[in-house]
C-alpha positions in Angstrom: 45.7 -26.7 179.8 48.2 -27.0 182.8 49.9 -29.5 180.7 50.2 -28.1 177.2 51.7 -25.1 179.3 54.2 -26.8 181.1 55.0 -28.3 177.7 55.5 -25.5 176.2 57.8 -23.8 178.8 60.0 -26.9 179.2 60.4 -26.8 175.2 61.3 -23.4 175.1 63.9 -24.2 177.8 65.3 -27.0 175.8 65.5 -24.9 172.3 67.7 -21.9 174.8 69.8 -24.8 176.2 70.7 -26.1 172.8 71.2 -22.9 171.2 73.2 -21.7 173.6 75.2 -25.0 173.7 75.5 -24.3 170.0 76.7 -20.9 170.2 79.3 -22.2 172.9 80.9 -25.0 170.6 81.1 -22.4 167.4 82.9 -20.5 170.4 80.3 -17.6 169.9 80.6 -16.8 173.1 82.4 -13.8 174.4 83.2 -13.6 178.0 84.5 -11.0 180.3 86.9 -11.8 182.7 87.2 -9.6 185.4 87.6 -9.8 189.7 84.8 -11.4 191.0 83.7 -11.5 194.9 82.3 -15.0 195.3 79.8 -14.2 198.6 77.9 -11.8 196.7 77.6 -14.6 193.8 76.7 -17.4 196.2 74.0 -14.9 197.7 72.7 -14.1 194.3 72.3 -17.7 194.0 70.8 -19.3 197.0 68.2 -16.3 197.0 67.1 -17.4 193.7 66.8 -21.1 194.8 65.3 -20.4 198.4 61.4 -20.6 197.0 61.6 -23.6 195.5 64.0 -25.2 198.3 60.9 -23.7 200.7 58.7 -25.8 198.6 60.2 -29.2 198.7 61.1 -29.0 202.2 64.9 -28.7 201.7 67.2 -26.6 204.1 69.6 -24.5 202.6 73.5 -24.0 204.3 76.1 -21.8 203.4 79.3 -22.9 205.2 81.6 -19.8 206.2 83.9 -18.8 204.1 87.5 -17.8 204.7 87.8 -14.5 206.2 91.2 -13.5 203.9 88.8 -15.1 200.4 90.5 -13.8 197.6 88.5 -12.4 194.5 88.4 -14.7 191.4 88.8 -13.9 188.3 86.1 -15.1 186.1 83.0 -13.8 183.8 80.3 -13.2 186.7 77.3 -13.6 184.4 78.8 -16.8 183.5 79.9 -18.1 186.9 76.5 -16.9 188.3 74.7 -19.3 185.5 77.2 -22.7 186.8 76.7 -22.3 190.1 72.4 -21.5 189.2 72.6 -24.8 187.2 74.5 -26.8 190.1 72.2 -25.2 193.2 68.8 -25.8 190.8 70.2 -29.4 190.1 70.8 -30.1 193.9 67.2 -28.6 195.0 65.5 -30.7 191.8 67.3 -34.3 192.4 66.8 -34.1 196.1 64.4 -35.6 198.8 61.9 -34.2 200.6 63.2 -32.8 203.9 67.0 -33.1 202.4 69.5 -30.1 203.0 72.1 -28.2 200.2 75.3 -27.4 201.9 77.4 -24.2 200.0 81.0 -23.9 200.4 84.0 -22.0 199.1 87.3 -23.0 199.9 90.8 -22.6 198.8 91.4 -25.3 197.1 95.4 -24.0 196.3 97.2 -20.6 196.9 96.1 -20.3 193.7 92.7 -21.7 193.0 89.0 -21.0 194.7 86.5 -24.0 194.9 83.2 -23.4 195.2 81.2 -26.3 196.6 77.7 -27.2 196.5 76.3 -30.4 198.2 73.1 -32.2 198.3 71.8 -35.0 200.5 69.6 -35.9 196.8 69.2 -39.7 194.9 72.5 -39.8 193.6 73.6 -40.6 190.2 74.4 -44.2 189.3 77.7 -45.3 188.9 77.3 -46.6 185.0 75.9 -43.1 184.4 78.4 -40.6 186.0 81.2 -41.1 183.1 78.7 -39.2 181.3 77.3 -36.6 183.5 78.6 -33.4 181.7 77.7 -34.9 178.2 74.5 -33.2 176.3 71.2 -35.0 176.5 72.3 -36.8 179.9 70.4 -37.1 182.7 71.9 -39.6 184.5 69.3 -42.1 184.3 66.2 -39.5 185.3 65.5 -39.3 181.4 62.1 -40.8 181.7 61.6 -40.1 185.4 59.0 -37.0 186.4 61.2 -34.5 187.1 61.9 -32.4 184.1 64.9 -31.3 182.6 66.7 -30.8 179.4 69.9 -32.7 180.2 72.3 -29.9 179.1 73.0 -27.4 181.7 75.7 -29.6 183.3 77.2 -29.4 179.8 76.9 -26.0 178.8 78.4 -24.9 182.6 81.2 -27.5 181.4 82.1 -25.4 178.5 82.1 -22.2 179.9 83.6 -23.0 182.9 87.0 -23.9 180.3 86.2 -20.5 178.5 87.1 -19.2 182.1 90.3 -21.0 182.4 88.1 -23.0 185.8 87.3 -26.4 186.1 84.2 -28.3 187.5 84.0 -31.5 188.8 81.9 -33.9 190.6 81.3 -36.8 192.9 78.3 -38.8 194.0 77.3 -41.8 196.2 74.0 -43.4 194.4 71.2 -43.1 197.2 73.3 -40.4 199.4 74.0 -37.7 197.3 76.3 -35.6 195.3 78.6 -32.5 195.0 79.7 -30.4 192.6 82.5 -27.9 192.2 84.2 -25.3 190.3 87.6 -24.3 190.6 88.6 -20.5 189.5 91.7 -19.0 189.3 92.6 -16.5 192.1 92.6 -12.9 191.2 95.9 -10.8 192.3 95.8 -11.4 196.7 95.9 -8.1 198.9 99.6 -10.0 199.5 100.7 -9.7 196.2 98.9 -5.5 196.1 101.0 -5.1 199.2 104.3 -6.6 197.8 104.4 -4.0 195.4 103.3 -1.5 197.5 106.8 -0.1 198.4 108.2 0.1 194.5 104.7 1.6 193.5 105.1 4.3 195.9 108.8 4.7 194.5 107.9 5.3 191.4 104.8 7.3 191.7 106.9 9.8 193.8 109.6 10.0 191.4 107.7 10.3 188.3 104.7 12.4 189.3 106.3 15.8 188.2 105.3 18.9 190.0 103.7 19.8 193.5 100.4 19.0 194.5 98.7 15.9 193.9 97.3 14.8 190.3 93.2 13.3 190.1 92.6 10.3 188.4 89.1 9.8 187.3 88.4 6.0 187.1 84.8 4.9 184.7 83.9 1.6 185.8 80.3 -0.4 186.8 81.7 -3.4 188.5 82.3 -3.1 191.8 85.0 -5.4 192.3 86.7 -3.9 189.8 86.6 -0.6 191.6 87.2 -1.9 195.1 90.3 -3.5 193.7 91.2 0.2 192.3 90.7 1.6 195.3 93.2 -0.7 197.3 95.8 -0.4 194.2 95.9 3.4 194.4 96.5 3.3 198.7 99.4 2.5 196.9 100.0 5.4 195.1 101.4 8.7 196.3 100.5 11.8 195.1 97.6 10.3 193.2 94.0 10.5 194.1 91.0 8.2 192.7 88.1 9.6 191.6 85.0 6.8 190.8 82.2 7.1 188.4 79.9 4.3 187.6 78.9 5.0 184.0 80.2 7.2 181.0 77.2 10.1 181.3 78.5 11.2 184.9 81.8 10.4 184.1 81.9 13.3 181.0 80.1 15.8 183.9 82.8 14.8 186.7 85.0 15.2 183.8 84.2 18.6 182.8 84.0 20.3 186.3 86.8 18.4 187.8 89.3 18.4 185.2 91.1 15.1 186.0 94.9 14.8 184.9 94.0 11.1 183.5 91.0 9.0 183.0 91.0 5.0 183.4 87.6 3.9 180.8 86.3 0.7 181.0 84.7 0.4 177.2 81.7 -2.2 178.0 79.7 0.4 180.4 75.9 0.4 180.8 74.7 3.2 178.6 76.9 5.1 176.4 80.2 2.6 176.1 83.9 4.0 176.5 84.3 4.5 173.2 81.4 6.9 172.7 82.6 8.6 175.7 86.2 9.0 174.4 84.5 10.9 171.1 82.6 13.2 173.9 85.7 14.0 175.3 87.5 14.5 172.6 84.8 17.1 171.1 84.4 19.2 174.6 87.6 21.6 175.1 87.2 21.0 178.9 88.4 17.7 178.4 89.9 16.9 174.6 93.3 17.0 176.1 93.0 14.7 178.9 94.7 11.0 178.6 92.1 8.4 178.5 93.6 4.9 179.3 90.9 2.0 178.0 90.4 -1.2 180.4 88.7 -4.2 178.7 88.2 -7.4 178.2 88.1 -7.0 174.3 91.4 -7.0 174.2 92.1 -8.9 170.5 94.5 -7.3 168.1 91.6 -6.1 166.3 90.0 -4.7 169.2 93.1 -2.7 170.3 94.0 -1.2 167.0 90.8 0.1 166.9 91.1 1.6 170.3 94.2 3.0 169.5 93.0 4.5 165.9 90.0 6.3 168.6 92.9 8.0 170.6 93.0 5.9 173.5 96.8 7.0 175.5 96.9 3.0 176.1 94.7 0.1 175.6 95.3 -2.4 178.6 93.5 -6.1 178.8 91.6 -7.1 181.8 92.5 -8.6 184.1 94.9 -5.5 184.6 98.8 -6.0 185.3 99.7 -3.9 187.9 103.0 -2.9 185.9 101.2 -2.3 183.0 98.8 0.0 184.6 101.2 1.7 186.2 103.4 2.3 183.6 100.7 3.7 181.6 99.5 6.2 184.5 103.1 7.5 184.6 103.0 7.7 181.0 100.1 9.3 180.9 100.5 11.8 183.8 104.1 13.1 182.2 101.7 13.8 178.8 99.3 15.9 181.1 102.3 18.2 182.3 
């Protein structure tokens, strides 16, 4: 019985890994590209590989990153499935006793590698020219370890759909590492360099006294920690977080925010719905709403527009973008 179960689970693995492989090559995959903070990833991952590094006997090592690590931009769901696929491979293909090393580095000023190394069985020379092909398991295809031969393709493939790259190397009988490479995601440098013409602007444009509230919709925590160091920038402009569109419509309505920034894929009610809320409740119908997304096709933004959006900006934001639409949007509120 043991058997016809493990069967069973390692077919239904191999129909998700095709099918998803499938979807991926009719480029039926949609990802989100936003700022992603690589520790919390990493830890996300190495807890989920711990019990079965536990069980084999293999340590687990994450190498200290760089104290001034930039965020990346990158799909997190997606990154978080590479990096699952590279840490399970390294765990699996190892030796009993053997030791997985993690490690992010800046590659350039302008990429992020993310490392991870095992002390495993290596892959054959004759077989690595085909490592991140479907259906290849670098010789291991009638060994006892199971696998479906395709994750190394699939995070191929989405790594691209991420502008990243991965790569590999591998000593047969010593080990292997993989890598991706993501692109860097605006520095604090690059926040601070335009720190001194944001504040110009913001206290030439902001019309009035007093300062104006700016109610910011967004679940992703990078997202809103980036935000929060863009508007330190900002004089006379304070930031005011809500996770989700339900609260955001109460914080709304009681605080009476001179502009909203809505993210449109929220858990819950999407910014979209919201925007119809506000639009219906005489607290709040007049108040600019500036849409942040990802979906940010022609299609996608004439329909935002058509829904009364103020402006429809594509993540990852552009700082001049966003601020141009803030002072737009804060003369409108006058």
């Amino acid at each position: 019985m043991g058997h016809i179960l493990r069967g069973g689970t390692h077919l239904l693995r191999l129909i998700d890994d095709v099918l998803d492989l499938s979807r991926i090559e009719a480029r039926n995959v949609s990802v989100s590209i936003e700022p992603v903070e690589l520790r919390a990833v990493l830890r996300e991952v190495m807890t989920s590989v711990e019990p079965g590094a536990v069980r084999e006997g293999i340590a687990l090592e994450k190498i200290p990153a760089p104290c001034n690590l930039p965020f990346v931009l990158a799909d997190q769901t997606r990154l978080t499935q590479i990096l699952m696929n590279f840490a399970s491979n390294a765990v699996k293909y190892n030796r009993r006793g053997g030791h997985v090393a993690f490690e992010i580095t800046m590659s350039s000023p302008e990429r992020v590698r993310v490392t991870v190394r095992d002390t495993g069985m290596g892959i054959p020379v004759d077989k690595q020219k085909l490592v991140f092909q479907p259906f290849q398991r670098a010789g291991q295809e009638t060994g006892p370890i199971e696998g479906t031969g395709i994750g190394l393709a699939i995070s191929k493939r989405l790594a691209e759909l991420m502008s990243a790259s991965v790569g590999f190397a591998s000593v047969p009988g010593e080990g292997s590492v993989f890598w991706i490479e993501l692109p860097v995601h605006v520095a604090a440098a690059e926040i601070a360099a335009t720190a001194s013409s944001a504040r110009a602007v913001n206290a030439s444009r902001v019309r009035g006294a007093g300062r104006r509230l700016v109610l910011y919709v967004e679940d992703n925590r990078a997202n809103v920690a980036f935000m929060q160091e863009f508007f330190t920038t900002c004089e006379g402009l304070d930031l005011l977080v809500s996770p989700n569109a339900e609260d955001a419509i109460v914080l709304a309505k009681a605080r009476r925010p001179d502009v909203i920034l809505m993210d449109i894929n929220l858990p819950g009610m999407s910014g979209l719905d919201a925007l119809r809320v506000l639009r219906g409740l005489p607290e709040t119908r007049g108040i600019p709403v500036i849409a942040l997304t990802a979906a940010a096709s022609a299609r996608d933004r004439e329909r935002g527009e058509r829904a009364g959006f103020h402006r429809y900006l594509a993540k990852p934001i552009q700082l001049d973008e966003l601020e141009a639409a803030l002072t737009s949007a804060v003369g409108e509120a006058d």
